[in-house]
C-alpha positions as CSV (number, residue, x, y, z in Angstrom):
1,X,0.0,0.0,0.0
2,X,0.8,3.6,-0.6
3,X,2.0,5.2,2.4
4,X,2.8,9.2,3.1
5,X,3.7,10.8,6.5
6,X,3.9,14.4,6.5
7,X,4.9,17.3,9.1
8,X,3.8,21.1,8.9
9,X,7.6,21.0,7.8
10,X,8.7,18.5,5.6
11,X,7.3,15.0,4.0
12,X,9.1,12.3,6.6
13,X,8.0,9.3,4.4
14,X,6.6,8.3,0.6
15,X,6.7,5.1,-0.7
16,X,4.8,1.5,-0.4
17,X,4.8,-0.5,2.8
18,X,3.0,-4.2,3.7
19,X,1.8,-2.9,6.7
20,X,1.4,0.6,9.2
21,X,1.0,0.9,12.8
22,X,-0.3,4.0,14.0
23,X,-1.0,5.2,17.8
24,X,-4.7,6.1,17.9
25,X,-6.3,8.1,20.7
26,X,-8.4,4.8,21.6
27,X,-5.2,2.3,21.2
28,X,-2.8,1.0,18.7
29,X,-4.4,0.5,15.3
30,X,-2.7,-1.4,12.1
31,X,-3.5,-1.1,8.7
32,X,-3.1,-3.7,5.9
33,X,-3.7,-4.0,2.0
34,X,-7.9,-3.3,1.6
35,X,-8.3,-2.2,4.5
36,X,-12.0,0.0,5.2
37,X,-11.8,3.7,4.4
38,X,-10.9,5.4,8.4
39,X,-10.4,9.2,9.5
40,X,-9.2,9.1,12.8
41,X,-6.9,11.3,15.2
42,X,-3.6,10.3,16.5
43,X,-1.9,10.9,19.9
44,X,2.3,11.0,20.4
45,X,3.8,7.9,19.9
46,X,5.6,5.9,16.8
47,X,4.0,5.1,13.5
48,X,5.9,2.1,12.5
49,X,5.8,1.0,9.1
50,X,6.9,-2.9,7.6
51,X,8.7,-2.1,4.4
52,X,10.6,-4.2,1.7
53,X,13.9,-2.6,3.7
54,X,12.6,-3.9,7.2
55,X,10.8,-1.7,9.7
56,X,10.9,2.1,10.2
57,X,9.9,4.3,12.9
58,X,8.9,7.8,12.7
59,X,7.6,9.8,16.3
60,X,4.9,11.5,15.9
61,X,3.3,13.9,18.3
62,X,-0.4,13.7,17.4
63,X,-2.2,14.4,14.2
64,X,-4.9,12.4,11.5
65,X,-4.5,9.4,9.6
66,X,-6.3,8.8,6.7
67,X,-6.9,5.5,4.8
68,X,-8.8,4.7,1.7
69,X,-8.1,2.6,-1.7
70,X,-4.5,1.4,-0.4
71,X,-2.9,4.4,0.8
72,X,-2.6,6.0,4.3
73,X,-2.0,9.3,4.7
74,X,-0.5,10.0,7.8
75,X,-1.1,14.5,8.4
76,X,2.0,14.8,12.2
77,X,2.4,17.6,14.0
């Protein structure tokens, strides 16, 4: 799936990813190919993404995830 995680200040990631872990304010959530469309906010913690390459973690502290049709759009403060 297509995966972006942007900052007021610069794009932090763009590429594909098998899976993303985001911290939601009601508890870890994961996302996976096909997943339902989901607007939902995030509190501080990691968003840890399952790429080709191996995992990567990126802090966030709060913002929205979006996912719909195989991408997740991840808007960090």
């Amino acid at each position: 799936m297509r995966v972006e995680i942007i900052t007021p200040d610069k794009e932090l990631f763009k590429g594909e990813a098998k899976s993303v872990v985001v911290p939601g304010v009601d508890g870890s959530m994961g996302f996976l190919n096909n997943h339902a469309p989901l607007i939902t906010v995030l509190k501080a913690g990691d968003v840890k993404l399952r790429t080709e390459s191996g995992e990567e973690v990126f802090p966030v502290k709060g913002g929205v995830v979006e996912v719909m049709n195989n991408t997740v759009l991840v808007l960090a403060e």
